[in-house]
ROSE-4610 file (N, C-alpha, C; in Angstrom, 1 decimal, always signed):
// ROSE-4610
residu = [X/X/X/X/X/X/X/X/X/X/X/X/X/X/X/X/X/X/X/X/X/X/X/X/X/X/X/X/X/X/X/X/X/X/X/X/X/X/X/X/X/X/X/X/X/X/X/X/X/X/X/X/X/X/X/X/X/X/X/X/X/X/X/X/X/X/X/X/X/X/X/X/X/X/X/X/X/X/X/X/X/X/X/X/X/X/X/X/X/X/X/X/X/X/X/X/X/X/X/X/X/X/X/X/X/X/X/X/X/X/X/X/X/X/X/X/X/X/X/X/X/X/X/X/X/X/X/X/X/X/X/X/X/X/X/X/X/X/X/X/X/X/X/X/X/X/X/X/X/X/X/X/X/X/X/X/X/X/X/X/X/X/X/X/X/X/X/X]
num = [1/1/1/2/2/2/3/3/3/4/4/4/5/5/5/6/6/6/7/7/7/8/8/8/9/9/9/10/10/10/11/11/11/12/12/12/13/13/13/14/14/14/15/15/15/16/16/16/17/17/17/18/18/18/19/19/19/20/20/20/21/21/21/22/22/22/23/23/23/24/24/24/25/25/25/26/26/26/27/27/27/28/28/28/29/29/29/30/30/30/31/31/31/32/32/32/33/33/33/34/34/34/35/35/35/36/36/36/37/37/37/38/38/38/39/39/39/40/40/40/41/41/41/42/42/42/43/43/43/44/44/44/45/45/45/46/46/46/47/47/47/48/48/48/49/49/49/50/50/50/51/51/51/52/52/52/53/53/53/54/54/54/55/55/55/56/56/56]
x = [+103.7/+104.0/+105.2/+105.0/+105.6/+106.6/+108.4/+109.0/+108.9/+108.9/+108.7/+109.8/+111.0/+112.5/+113.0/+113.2/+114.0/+114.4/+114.2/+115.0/+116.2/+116.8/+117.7/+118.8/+118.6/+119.6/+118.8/+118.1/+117.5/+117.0/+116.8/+116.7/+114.4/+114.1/+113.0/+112.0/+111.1/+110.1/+109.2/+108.5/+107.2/+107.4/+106.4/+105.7/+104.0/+104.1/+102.5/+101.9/+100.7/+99.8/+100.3/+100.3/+100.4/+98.7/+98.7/+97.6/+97.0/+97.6/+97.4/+97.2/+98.0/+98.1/+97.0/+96.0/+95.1/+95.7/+95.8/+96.3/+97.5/+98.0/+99.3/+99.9/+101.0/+102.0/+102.9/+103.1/+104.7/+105.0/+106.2/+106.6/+108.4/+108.7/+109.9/+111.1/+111.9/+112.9/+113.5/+113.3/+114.3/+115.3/+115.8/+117.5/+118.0/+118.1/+118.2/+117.6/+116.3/+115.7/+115.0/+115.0/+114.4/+113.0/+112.4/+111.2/+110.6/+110.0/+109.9/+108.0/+108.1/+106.4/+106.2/+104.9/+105.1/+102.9/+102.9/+101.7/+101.2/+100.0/+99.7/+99.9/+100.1/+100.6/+99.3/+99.2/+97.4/+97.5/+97.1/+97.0/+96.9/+97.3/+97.3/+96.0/+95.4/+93.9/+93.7/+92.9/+92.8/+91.6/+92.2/+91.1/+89.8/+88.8/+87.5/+87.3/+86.8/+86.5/+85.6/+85.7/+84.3/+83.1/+82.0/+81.0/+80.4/+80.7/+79.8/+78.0/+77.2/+75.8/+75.9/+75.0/+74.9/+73.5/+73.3/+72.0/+71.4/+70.5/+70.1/+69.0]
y = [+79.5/+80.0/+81.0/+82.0/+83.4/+82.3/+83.1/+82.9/+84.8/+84.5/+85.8/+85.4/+86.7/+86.5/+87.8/+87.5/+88.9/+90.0/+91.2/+92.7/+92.5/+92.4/+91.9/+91.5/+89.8/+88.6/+87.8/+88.1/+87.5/+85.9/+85.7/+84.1/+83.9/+82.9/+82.5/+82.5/+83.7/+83.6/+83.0/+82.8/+82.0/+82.0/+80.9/+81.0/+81.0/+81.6/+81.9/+81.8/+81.7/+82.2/+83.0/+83.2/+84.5/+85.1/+86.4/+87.0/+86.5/+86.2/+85.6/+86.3/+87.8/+88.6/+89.5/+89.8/+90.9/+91.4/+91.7/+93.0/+93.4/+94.5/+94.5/+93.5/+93.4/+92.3/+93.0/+92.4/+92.9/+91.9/+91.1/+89.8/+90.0/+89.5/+89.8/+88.5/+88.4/+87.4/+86.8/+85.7/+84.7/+84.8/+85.1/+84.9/+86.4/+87.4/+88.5/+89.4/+88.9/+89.9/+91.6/+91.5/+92.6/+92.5/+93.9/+94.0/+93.9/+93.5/+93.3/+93.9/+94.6/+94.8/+94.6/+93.8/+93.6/+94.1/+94.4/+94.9/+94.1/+93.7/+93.4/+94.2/+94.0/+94.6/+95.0/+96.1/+96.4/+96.4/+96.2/+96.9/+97.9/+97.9/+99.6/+100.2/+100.7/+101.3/+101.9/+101.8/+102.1/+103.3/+104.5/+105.8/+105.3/+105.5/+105.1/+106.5/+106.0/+107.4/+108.0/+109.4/+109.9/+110.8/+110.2/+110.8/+111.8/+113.1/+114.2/+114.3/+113.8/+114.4/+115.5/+115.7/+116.9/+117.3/+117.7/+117.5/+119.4/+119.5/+121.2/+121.7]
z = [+104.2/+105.6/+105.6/+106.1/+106.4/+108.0/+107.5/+109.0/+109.5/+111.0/+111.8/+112.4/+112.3/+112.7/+113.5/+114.6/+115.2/+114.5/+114.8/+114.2/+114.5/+115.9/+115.8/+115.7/+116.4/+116.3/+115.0/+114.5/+113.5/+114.0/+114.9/+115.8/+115.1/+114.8/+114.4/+115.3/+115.8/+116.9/+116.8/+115.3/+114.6/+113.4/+113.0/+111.5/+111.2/+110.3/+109.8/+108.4/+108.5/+107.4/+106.8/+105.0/+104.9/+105.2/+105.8/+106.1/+107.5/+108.3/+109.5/+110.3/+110.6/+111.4/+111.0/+111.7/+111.7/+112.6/+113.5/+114.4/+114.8/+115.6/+115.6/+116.7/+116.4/+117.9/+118.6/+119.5/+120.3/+121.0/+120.4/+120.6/+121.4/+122.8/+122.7/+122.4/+122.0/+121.8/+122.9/+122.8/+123.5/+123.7/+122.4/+122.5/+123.0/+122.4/+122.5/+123.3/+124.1/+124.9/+123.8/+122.7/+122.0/+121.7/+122.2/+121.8/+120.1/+119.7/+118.0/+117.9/+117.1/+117.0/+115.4/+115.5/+114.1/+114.3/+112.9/+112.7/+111.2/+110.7/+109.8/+108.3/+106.7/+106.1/+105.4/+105.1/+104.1/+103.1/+102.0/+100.7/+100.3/+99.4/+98.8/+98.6/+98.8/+98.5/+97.2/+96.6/+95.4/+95.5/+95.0/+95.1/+94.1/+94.5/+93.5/+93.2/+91.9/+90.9/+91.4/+91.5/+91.4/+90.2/+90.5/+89.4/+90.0/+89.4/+89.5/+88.6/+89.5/+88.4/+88.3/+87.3/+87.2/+87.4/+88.2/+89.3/+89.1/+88.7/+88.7/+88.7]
């Protein structure tokens, strides 16, 4: 479990899955009144090779 903590005042808004979040959020704080947006994290994408035929 992932904690989700204010930008902030650092104060605890949630906890999660890791990989829980598919979409983006915008969560505001209790304590502090700050807007916080949190978005899911991706992977790095890996370029796939490419094959030229040689087609003629």
């Amino acid at each position: 479990m992932d904690d989700f903590r204010c930008g902030r005042c650092r104060a605890l808004m949630f906890r999660a899955a890791a990989g829980a979040i598919a979409a983006s959020l915008e969560i505001k704080c209790r304590r502090c009144g700050a807007l916080n947006h949190l978005r899911p994290i991706e992977p790095a994408r890996e370029r796939e090779e490419r094959h030229d035929d040689d087609r003629a």
